[in-house]
N, C-alpha and C positions, 0 to 999 in steps of 0.2 A: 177152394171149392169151385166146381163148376158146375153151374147153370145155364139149361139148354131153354130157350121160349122160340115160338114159332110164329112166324108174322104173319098177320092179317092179308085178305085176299088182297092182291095187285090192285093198285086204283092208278087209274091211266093219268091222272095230274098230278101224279106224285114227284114225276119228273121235272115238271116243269118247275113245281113249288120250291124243293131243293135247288133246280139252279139259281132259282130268285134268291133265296135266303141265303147260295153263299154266296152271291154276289154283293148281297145288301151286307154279311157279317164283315166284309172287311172295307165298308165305305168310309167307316169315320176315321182310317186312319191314311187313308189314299190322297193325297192331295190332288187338288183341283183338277182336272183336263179339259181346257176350254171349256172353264164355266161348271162342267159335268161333271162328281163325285165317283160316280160308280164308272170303273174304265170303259172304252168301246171295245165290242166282241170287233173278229175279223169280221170279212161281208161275205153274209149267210149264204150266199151263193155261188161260192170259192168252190173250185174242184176241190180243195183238200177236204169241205165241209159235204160231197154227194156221198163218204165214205165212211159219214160220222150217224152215228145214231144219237136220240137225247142224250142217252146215260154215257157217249162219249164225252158228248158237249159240256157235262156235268163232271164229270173226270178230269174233262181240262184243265174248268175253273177253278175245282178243291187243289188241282195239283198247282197251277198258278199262283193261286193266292197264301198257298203254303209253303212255297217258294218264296213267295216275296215276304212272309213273314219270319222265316230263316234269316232273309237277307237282312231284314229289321233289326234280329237279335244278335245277329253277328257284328254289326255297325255299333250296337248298343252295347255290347259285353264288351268288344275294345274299346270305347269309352268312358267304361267304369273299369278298364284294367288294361290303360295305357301300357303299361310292362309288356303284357303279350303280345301286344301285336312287334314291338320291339324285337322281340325276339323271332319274328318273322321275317322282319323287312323294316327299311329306314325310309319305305317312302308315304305316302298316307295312307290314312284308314281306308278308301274309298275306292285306292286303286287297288288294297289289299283284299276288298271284299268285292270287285268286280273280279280280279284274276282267280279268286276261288272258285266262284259261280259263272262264270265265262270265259277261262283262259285254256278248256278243251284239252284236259291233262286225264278226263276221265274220271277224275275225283279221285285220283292214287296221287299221292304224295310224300315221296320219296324222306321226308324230314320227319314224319308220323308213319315211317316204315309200311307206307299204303296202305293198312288196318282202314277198314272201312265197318260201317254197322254198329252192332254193341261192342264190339272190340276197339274200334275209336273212341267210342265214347265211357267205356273204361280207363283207357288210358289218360284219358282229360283230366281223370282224378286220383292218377296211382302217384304214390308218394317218391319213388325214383326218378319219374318223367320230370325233366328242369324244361323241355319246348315249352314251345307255348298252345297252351291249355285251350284257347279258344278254340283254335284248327280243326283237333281232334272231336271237340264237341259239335261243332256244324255238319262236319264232313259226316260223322257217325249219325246225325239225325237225319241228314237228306240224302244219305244212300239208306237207310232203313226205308224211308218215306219211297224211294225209288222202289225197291226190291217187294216193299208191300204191293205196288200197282205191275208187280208182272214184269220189272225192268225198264219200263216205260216212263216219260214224260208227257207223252202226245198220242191220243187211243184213236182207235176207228172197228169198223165193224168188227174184224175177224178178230180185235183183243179181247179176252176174259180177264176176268179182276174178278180175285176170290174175295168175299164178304168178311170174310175171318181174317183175313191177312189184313186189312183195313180195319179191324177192328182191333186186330191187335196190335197193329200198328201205335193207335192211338192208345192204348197202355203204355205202351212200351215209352210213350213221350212224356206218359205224365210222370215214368219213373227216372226216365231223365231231368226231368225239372225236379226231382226232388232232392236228384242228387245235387244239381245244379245249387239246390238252396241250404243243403244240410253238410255236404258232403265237406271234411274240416283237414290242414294238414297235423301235424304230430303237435304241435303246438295250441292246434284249438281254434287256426284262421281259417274262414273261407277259400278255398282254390282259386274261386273266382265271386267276386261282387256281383249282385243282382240289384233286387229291390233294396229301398233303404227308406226305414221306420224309427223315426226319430221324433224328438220332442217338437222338433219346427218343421218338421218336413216326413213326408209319406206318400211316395213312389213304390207302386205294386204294378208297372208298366210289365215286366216281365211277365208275370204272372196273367195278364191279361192276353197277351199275345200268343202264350202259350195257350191260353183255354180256346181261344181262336183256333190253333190247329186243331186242340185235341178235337172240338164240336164241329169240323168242316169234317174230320174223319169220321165220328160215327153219325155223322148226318150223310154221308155219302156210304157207309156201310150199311144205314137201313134201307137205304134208296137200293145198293145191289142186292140186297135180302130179299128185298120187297121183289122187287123183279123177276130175281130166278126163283122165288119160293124155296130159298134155302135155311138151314138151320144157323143162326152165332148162338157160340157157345161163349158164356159169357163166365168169367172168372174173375173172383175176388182175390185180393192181396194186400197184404198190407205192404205198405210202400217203403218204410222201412228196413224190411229183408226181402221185397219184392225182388223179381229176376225179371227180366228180358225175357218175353214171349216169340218163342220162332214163327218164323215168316214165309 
């Protein structure tokens, strides 16, 4: 089913409110910076920033801090599934999730046949693939999360960034996490360990991280709605037999 609504007339502090609120959604899990919770921006008076408008500045932060909670669940899934990362690499978790996010390969990876998007993140869960499962699931959520913002990490004036692509973006993640939590081999076991709900103990860390992306994306989806005065069309699914919304 799809559902079209039309947003309210532009209000000029909308900007600014959204970039507070996603700076403040990911304070409590950011450690310290000299004393300060919430990171420092660069200094507002950089040539890079004469070239930025609000809603770039706002762009930054949603794609920063969505980044870094990538980098979170990546750290975290090879921790609850030592095996995979084995199957990557013999050396630590730490340099294995720095040379993912930092080792300037393009995000193609020759050991997950370069499959980037929902095609990565399909393969994280087909019952033939013996790699390792983690790879293909980060790689496929933050090139989606790229491709939604235009192929960009870092905006300025002359980028557009479609509303809808940002909006569906944020679907598209939360059917990844369902696969993430449901998805079972021939036998009936998870692919990959997540959260864990048990008589002594009840960790729903994932699930918390994830709502953190999903709510920086359509909180910055209404912000470019609000903006251009454009239409999201908004569609239901059940998550279930839900698909991947193009981008």
């Amino acid at each position: 089913m799809v559902r079209f609504f039309r947003q309210p007339q532009f209000n000029p502090g909308l900007i600014a409110v959204c970039a507070a609120m996603l700076l403040a959604a990911c304070a409590p899990t950011a450690p310290p910076l000299n004393g300060k919770i919430v990171p420092q921006q660069e200094d507002d008076i950089s040539l890079a920033h004469l070239g930025k408008s609000d809603i770039d500045r706002v762009a930054d932060v949603e794609m920063r801090e969505n980044t870094q909670s990538l980098r979170l669940l990546m750290t975290k899934l090879y921790k609850r599934n030592p095996q995979e990362l084995k199957k990557s690499t013999s050396g630590t978790l730490d340099a294995m999730v720095d040379w993912v996010f930092e080792g300037g390969h393009g995000w193609r990876f020759k050991s997950i046949g370069e499959v980037q998007g929902a095609d990565a993140i399909h393969l994280a869960f087909r019952a033939d693939y013996a790699g390792d499962r983690v790879l293909p699931f980060i790689v496929g959520l933050y090139t989606m999360l790229v491709k939604a913002h235009g192929g960009r990490i870092e905006f300025y004036l002359t980028d557009s960034i479609d509303p809808q692509t940002v909006y569906n973006a944020a679907r598209n993640v939360e059917i990844a996490d369902w696969k993430l939590s449901n998805a079972r081999d021939e036998n009936g076991q998870l692919y990959l360990l997540t959260n864990e709900m048990n008589e002594t103990e009840r960790n729903l860390s994932f699930e918390r991280e994830f709502g953190k992306i999903v709510g920086r994306l359509d909180l910055f989806a209404i912000a470019l709605a609000e903006r251009s005065q454009r239409l999201i069309s908004r569609v239901t699914q059940n998550l279930a037999t839900a698909v991947f919304l193009p981008l």
